[in-house]
C-alpha positions as CSV (number, residue, x, y, z in Angstrom):
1,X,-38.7,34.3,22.1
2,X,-38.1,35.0,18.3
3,X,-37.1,31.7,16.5
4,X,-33.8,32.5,14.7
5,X,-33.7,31.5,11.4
6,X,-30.1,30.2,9.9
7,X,-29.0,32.6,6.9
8,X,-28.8,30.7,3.1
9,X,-25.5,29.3,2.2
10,X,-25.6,32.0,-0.7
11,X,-25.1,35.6,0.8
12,X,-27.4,37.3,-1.6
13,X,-30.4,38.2,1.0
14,X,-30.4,41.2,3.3
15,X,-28.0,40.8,6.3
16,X,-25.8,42.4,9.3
17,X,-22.5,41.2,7.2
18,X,-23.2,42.1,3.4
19,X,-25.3,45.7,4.9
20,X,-25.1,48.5,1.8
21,X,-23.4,46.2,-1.0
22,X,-24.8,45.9,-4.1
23,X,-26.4,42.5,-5.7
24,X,-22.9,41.8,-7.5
25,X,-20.9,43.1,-4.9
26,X,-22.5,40.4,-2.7
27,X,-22.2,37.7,-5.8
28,X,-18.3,38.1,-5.9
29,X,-18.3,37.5,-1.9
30,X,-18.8,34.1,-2.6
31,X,-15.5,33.1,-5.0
32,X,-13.7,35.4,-2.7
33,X,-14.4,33.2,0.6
34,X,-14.3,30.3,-1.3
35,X,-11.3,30.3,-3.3
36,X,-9.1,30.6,-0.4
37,X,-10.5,27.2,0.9
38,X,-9.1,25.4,-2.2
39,X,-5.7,27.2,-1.9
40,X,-5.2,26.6,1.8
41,X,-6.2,23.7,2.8
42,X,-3.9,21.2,3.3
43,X,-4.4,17.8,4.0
44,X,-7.9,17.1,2.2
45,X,-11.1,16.7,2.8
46,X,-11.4,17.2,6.8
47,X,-9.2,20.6,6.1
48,X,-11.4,22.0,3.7
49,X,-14.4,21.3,6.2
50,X,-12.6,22.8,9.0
51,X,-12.1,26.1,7.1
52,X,-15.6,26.3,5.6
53,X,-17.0,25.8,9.2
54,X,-14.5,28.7,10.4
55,X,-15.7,31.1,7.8
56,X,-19.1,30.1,7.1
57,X,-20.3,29.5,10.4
58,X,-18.2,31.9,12.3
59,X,-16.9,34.5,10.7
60,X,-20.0,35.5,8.8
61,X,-22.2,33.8,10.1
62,X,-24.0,32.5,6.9
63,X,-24.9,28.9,8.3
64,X,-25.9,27.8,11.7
65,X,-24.3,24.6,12.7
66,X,-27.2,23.1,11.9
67,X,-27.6,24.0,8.3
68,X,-23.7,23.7,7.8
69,X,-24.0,19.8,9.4
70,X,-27.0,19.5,6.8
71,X,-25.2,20.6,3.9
72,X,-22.4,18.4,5.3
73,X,-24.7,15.0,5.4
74,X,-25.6,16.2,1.8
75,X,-22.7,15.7,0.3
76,X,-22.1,12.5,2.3
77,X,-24.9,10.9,0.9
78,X,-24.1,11.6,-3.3
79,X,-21.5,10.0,-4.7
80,X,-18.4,11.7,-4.8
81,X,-18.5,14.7,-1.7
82,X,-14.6,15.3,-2.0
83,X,-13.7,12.8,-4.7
84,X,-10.5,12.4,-6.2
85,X,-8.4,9.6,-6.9
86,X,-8.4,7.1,-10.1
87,X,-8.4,4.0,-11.7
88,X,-6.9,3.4,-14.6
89,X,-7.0,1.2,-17.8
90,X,-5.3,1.4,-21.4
91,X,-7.8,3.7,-23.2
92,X,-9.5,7.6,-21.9
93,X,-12.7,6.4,-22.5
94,X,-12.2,3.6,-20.6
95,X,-10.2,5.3,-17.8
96,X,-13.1,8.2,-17.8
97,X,-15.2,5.3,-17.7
98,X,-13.5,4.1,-14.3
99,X,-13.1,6.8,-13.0
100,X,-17.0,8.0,-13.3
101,X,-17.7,4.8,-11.9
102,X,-15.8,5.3,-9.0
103,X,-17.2,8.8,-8.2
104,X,-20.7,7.4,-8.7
105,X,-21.1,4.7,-6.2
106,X,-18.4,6.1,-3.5
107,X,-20.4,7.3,-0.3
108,X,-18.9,9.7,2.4
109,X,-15.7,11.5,0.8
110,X,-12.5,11.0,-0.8
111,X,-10.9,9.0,1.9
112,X,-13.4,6.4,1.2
113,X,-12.1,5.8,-1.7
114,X,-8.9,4.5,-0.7
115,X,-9.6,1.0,0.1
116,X,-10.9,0.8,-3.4
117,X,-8.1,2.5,-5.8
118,X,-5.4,0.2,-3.9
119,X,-7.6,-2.9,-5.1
120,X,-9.1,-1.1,-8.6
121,X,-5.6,0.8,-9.1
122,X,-2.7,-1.1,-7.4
123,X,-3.8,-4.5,-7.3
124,X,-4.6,-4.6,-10.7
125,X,-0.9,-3.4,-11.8
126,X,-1.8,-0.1,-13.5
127,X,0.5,1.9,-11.1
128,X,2.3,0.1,-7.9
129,X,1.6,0.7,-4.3
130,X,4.5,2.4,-4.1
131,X,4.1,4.9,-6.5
132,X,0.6,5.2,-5.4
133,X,1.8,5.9,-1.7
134,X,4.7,8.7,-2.9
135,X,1.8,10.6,-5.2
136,X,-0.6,10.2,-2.3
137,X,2.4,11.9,0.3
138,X,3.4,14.6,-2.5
139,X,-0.3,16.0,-2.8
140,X,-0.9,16.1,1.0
141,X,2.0,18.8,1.1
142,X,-0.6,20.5,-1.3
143,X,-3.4,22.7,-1.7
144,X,-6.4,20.7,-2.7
145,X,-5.0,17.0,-2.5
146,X,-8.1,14.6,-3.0
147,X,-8.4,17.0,-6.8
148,X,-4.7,16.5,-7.0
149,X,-4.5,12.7,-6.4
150,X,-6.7,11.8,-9.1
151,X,-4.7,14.1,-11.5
152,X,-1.6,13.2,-10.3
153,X,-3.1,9.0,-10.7
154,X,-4.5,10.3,-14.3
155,X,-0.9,11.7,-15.7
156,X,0.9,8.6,-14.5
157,X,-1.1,6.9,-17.2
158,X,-1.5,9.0,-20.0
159,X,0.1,12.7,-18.6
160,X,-2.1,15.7,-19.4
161,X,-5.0,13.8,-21.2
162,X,-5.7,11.3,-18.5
163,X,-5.2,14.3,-15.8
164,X,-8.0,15.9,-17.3
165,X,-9.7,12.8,-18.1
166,X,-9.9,11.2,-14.2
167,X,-11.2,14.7,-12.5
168,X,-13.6,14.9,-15.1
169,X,-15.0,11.9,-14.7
170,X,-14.5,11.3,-10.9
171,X,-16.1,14.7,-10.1
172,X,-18.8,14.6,-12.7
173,X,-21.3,12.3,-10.4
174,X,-21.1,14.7,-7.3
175,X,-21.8,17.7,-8.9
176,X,-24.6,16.7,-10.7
177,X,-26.3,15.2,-7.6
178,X,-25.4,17.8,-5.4
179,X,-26.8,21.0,-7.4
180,X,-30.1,18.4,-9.1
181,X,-30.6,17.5,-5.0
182,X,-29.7,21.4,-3.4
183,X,-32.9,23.2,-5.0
184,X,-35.2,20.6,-3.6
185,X,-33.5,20.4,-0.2
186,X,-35.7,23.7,2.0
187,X,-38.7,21.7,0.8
188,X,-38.2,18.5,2.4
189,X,-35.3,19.8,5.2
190,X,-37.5,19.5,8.0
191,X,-38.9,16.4,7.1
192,X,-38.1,14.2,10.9
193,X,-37.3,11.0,8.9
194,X,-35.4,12.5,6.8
195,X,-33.0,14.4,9.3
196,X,-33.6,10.6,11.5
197,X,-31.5,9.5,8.1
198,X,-29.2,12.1,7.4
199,X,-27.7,11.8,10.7
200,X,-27.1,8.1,10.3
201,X,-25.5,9.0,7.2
202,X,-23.1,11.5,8.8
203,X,-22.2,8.9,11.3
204,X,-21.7,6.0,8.4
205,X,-19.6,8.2,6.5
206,X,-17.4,8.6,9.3
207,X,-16.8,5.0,9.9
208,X,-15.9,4.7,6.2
209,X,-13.2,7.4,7.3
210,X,-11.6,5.8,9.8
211,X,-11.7,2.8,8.4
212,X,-9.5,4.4,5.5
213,X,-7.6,6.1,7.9
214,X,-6.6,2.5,9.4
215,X,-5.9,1.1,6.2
216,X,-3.7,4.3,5.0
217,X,-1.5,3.9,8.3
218,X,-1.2,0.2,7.7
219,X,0.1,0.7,4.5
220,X,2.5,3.8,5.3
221,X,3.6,3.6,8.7
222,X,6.3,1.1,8.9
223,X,8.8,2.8,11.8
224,X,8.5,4.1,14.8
225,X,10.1,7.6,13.1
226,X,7.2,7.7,10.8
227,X,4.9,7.0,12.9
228,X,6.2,10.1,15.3
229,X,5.6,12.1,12.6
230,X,2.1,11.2,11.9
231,X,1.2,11.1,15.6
232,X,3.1,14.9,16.4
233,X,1.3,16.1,13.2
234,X,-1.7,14.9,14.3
235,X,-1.2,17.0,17.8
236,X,0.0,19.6,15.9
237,X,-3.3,20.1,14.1
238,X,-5.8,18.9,16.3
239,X,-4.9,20.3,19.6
240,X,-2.6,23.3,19.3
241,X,-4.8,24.7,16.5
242,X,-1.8,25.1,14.2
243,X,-2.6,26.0,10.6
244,X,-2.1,23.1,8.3
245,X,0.2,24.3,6.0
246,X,2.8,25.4,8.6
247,X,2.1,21.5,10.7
248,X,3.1,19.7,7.1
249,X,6.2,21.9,6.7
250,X,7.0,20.7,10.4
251,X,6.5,17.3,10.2
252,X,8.4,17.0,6.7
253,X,11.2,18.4,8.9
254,X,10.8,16.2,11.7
255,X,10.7,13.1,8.9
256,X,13.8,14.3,7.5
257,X,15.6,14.6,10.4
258,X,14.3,11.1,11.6
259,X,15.4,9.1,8.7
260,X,17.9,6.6,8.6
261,X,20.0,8.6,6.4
262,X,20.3,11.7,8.6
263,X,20.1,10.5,12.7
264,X,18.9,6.6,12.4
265,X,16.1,6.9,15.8
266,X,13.6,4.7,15.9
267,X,13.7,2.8,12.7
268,X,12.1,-0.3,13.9
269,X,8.9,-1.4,12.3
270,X,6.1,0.4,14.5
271,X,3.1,-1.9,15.8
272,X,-0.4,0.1,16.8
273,X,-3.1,-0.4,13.8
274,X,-0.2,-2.5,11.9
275,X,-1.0,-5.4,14.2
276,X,-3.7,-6.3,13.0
277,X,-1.5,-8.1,10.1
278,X,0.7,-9.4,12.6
279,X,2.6,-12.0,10.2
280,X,5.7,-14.0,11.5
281,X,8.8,-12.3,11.6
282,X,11.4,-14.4,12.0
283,X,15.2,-13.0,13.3
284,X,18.7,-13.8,12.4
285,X,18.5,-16.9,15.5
286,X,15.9,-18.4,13.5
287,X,17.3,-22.1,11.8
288,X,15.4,-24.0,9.1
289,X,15.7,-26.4,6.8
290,X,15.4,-26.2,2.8
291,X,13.8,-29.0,0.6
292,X,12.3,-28.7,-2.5
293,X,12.6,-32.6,-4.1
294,X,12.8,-35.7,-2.8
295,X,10.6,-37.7,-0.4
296,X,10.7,-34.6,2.5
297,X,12.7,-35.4,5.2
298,X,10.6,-34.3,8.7
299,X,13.5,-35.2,11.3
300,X,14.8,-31.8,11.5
301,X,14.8,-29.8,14.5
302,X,15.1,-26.5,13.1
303,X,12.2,-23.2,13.3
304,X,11.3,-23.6,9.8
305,X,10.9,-25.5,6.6
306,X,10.9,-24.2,3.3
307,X,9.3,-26.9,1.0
308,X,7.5,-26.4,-2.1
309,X,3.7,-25.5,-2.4
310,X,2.6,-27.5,-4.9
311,X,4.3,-30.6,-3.9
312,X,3.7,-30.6,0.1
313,X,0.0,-31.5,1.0
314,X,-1.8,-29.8,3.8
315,X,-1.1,-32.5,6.5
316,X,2.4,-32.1,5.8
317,X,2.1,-28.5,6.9
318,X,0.1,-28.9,9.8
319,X,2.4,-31.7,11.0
320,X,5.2,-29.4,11.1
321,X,3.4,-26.5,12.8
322,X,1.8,-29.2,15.7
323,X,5.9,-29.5,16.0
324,X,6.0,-25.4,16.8
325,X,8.1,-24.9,13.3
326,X,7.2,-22.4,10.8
327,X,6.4,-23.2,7.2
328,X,7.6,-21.2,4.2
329,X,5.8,-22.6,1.0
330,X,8.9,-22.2,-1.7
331,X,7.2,-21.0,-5.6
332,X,8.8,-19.8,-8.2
333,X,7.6,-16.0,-9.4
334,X,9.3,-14.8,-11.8
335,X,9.8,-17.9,-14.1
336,X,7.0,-20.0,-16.1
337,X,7.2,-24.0,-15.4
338,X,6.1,-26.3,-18.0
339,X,4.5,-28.9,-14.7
340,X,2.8,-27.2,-12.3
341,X,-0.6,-27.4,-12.1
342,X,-1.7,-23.6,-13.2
343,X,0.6,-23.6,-16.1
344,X,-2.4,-22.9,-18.5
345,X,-2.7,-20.0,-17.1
346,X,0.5,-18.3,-18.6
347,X,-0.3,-17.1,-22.1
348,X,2.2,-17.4,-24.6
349,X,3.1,-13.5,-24.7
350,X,4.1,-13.2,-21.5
351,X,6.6,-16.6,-21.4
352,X,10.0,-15.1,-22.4
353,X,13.7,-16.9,-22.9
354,X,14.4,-20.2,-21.2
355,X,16.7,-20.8,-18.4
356,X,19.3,-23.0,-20.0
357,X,20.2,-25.5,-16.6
358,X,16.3,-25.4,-15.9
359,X,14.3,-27.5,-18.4
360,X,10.9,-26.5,-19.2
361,X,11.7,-23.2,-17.5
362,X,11.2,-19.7,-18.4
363,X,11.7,-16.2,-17.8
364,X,8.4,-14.4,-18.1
365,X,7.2,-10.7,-18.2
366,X,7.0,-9.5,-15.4
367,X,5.4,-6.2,-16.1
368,X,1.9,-8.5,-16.9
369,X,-1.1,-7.9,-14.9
370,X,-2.1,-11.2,-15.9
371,X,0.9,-12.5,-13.8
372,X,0.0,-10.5,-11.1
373,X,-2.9,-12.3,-10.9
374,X,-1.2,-15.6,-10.9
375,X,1.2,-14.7,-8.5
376,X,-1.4,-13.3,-6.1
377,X,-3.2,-16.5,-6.5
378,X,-0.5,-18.4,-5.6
379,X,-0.3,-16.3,-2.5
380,X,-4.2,-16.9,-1.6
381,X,-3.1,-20.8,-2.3
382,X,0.1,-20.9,0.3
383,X,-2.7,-18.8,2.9
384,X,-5.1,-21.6,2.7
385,X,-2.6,-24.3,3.3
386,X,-1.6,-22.5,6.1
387,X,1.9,-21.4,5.5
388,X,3.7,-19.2,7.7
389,X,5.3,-17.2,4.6
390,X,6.1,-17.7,1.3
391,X,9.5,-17.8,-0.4
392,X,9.0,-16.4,-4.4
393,X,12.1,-17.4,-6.7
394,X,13.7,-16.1,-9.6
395,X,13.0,-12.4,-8.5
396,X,15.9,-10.5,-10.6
397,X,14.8,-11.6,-14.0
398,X,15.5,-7.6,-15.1
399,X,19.4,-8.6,-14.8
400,X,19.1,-12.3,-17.0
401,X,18.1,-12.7,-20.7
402,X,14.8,-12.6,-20.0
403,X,13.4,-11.8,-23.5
404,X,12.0,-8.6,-22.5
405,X,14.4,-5.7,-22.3
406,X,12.9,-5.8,-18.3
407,X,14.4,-2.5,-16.5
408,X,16.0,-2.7,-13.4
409,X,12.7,-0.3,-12.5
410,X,10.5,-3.3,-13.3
411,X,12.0,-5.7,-11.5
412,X,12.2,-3.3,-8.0
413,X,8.4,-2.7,-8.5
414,X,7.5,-6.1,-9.3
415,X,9.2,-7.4,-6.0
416,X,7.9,-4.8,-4.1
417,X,4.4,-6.0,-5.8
418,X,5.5,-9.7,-4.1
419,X,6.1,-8.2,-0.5
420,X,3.0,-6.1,0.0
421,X,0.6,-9.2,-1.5
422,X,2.3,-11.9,0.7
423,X,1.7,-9.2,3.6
424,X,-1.3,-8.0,2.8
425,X,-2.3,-11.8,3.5
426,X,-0.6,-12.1,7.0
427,X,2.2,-13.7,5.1
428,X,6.0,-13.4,5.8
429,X,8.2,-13.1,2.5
430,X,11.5,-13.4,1.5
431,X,13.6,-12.1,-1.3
432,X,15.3,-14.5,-3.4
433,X,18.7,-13.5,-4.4
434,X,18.9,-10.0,-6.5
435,X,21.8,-8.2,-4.7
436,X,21.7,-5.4,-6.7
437,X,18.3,-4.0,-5.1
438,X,18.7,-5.0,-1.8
439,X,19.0,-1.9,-0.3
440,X,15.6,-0.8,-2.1
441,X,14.6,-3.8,-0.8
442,X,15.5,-4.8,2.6
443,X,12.8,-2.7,4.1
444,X,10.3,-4.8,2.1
445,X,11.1,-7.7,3.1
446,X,11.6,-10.2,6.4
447,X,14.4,-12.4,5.4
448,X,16.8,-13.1,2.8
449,X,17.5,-16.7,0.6
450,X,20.6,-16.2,-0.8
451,X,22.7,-18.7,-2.9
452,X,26.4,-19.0,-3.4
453,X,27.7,-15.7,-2.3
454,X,30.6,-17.2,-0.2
455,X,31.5,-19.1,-3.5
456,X,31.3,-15.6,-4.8
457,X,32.3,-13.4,-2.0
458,X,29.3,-11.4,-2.1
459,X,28.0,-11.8,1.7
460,X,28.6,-8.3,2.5
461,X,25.8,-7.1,0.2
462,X,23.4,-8.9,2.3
463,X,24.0,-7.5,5.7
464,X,21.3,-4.9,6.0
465,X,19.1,-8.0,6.4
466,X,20.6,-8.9,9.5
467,X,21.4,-5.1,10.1
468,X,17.5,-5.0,10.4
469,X,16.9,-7.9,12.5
470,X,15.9,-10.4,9.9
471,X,17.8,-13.6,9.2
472,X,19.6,-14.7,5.9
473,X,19.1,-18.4,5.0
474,X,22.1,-18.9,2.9
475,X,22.5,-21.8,0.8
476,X,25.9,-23.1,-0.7
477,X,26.2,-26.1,-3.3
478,X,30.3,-26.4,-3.7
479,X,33.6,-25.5,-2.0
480,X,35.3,-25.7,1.0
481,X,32.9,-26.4,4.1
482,X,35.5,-25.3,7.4
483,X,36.1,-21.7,5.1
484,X,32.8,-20.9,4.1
485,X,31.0,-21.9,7.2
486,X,34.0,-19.8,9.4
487,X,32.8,-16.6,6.8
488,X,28.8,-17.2,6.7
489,X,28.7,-17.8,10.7
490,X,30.6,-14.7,11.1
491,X,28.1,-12.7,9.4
492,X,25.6,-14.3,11.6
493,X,24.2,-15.8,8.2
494,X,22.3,-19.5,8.8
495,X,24.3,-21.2,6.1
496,X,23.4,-24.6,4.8
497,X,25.6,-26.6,2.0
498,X,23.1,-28.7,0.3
499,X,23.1,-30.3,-3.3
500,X,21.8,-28.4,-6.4
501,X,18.3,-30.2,-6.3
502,X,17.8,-28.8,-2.9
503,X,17.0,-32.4,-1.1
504,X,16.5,-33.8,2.1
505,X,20.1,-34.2,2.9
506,X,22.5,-31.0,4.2
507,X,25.3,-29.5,5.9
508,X,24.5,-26.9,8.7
509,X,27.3,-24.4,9.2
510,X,25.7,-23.0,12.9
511,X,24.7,-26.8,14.0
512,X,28.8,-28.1,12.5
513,X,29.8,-25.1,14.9
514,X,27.9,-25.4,17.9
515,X,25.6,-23.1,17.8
516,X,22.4,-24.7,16.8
């Protein structure tokens, strides 16, 4: 029987499909077949595989699937098969710099390089998760999205310059490679070790995949409503065939008509891959106990403490979680304090106005990377005591004379910044006062410390906390004890009236009432 040879990836040889066309008829065949891949598929890299395959392999028959799988392992083992994405710093050169990095040392496609822009990109404050996360969901309802994220990622820092800038730089790498490896490849393809290798490679790179594709879902699926729509789009595509485009434009429909602004299903935080940082998430029956000076008072028999970080040694927190209580290590995050133990750390640029009732306190800026860095440190410190969660203060700087000119904008990324860190650790968080974003926010977050707002009859503004399921640890320092505890109890708010150093001693509204 005839051995049958696979056809070249270039249509330019004699065959059944190109029969009677000229040399440059055959030549424009290629844009033609190839154009459409980078205009219809949606979704990335595995869409754009899944066509070529259709037409390349099918259709005209121009690869076997044993030459398309070799092109395939390729491109998986040069840097930069389907890159896109970006990193950014504060010059071009250095952000092409970045970014050719990135595309030079990134194995098995675009997806791969996901866990590494959130740490290069995100963690290092040159855009937030969350803008990261929208650009990431806006380019997947385009053609072409691992080329669009690292424009999209590029113009964020410097618009049309650094768009041009990061594709440059992230494709250059690949491309290279590919065509300085692609001449050499028929004289080494049938090499055994070689194709031994290759297919190790093909199965490495798609571990790399799934392992972004866990740590994407981790990071985007918080509801059972999104998580629908991920699932049925995955269906959509994978078993019933449907063309990509069309399963996108469905499943932004079925999102739309899931959220809680149009029919409230299902908006529950969803737990499959998510699990895996399975942090405590206390509800509105939880008690606890606040105490942030003083010699710390243990006889309480409440869920949780919140007690300072710094202050509270190790055996202290183990102690309290032998008892079965939770421990939420209390620091302050958007302030600078002349006496804690890292203060050397805050440069003098980014220390702002001083709080006038605090001494040797100050607002700080809270746009800094280099207070990112502290912050996340601070994190990393409450993780190896062991807290339970982590309870940052002064988190509406934007809204004080900070010394700044801090937008509201800055101060709804930066305490987003504070609730995927603490989570991203296994950490629950809470957010500190700032009832102007709480709506932004509640999502964000697992409980609420408010202070004062029955003095100031702001309670109301706080209920999507327990709306969601998550408690509000209120804290009152003056007025009448029978009124205030009748209004926080009836918001189903844990109220305690304690002095303004926050010691030992207190005045439980829920306990005073019967219901501890």
């Amino acid at each position: 029987m005839a051995r049958l040879e696979s056809k070249p990836l270039l249509p330019l040889g004699n065959n059944d499909t190109h029969h009677g066309e000229s040399f440059a008829q055959r030549l424009l065949s290629i844009p033609r077949e190839v154009i459409p891949l980078s205009l219809l598929a949606f979704g990335g890299p595995p869409a754009h595989l899944a066509l070529a395959h259709d037409r390349f392999v099918y259709k005209h028959k121009w690869l076997t699937d044993e030459r398309f799988l070799e092109v395939l392992s390729i491109s998986s083992a040069i840097p930069g098969p389907s890159s896109t994405q970006d990193n950014g710093e504060h010059t071009l050169l250095s952000l092409f710099y970045t970014f050719y990095w990135i595309g030079s040392i990134i194995f098995g496609g675009g997806q791969v390089m996901l866990p590494m822009l959130l740490d290069d990109v995100v963690m290092a404050g040159w855009v937030t998760k969350e803008q990261f996360l929208i650009g990431l969901a806006l380019v997947q309802s385009l053609p072409g999205p691992l080329f669009n994220i690292a424009a999209y990622l590029g113009a964020l820092l410097y618009g049309v310059s650094g768009s041009i800038v990061t594709t440059m730089g992230l494709f250059g790498p690949g491309i290279i490679l590919f065509f300085g490896l692609l001449p050499l490849w028929e004289r080494v393809r049938n090499n055994k070790s070689l194709k031994i290798f290759l297919s190790g490679v093909n199965a490495s790179a798609t571990g790399l995949i799934m392992a972004s594709f866990m740590l994407l879902w981790e990071k985007a699926v918080h509801s059972n409503a999104n998580a629908a729509v991920g699932l049925a789009t995955a269906l959509m595509v994978g078993v019933f065939r449907m063309p990509m485009s069309v399963a996108i434009i469905l499943g932004s429909i079925l999102g739309f008509l899931l959220s809680s602004e149009v029919f409230d299903l299902g908006q529950k935080e969803f737990c499959l891959l998510s699990c895996v940082h399975a942090w405590w998430k206390p509800t509105p029956d939880t008690s606890y106990q606040i105490q942030l000076s003083g010699t710390l008072d243990l006889s309480y028999d409440v869920n949780a403490y919140d007690i300072d970080i710094f202050d509270t040694p190790n055996t202290t927190i183990a102690e309290l979680q032998q008892r079965g209580i939770k421990v939420i290590c209390y620091f302050s995050a958007g302030t600078y304090e002349d006496w804690r133990t890292d203060k050397d750390r805050y440069a003098s640029d980014i220390i702002g106005t001083p709080l006038d009732e605090w001494e040797g306190e100050s607002w700080v800026d809270i746009r800094s990377s280099a207070l990112r860095e502290i912050i996340s440190d601070r994190m990393k410190l409450a993780q190896a005591k062991g807290c339970d969660g982590v309870d940052p203060d002064n988190v509406d700087g934007a809204f004080n004379d900070n010394g700044f000119d801090l937008t509201a904008d800055d101060q709804l990324d930066f305490n987003i910044f504070l609730a995927s860190t603490a989570h991203d650790l296994d950490l629950t968080v809470g957010l500190k006062n700032d009832l102007d974003q709480i709506k932004d926010l509640v999502s964000h977050f697992d409980f609420a410390v408010n202070e004062q707002c029955v003095q100031y009859d702001e309670c109301d503004v706080v209920v999507p906390f327990i709306d969601q399921d998550k408690p509000v640890f209120g804290i009152e320092y003056s007025g009448d004890k029978t009124s205030g505890c009748a209004t926080a109890n009836s918001l189903n708010f844990d109220t305690l009236f304690k002095t303004l150093s926050l010691q030992g001693e207190r005045y439980s509204c829920r306990e005073m009432a019967g219901d501890s």
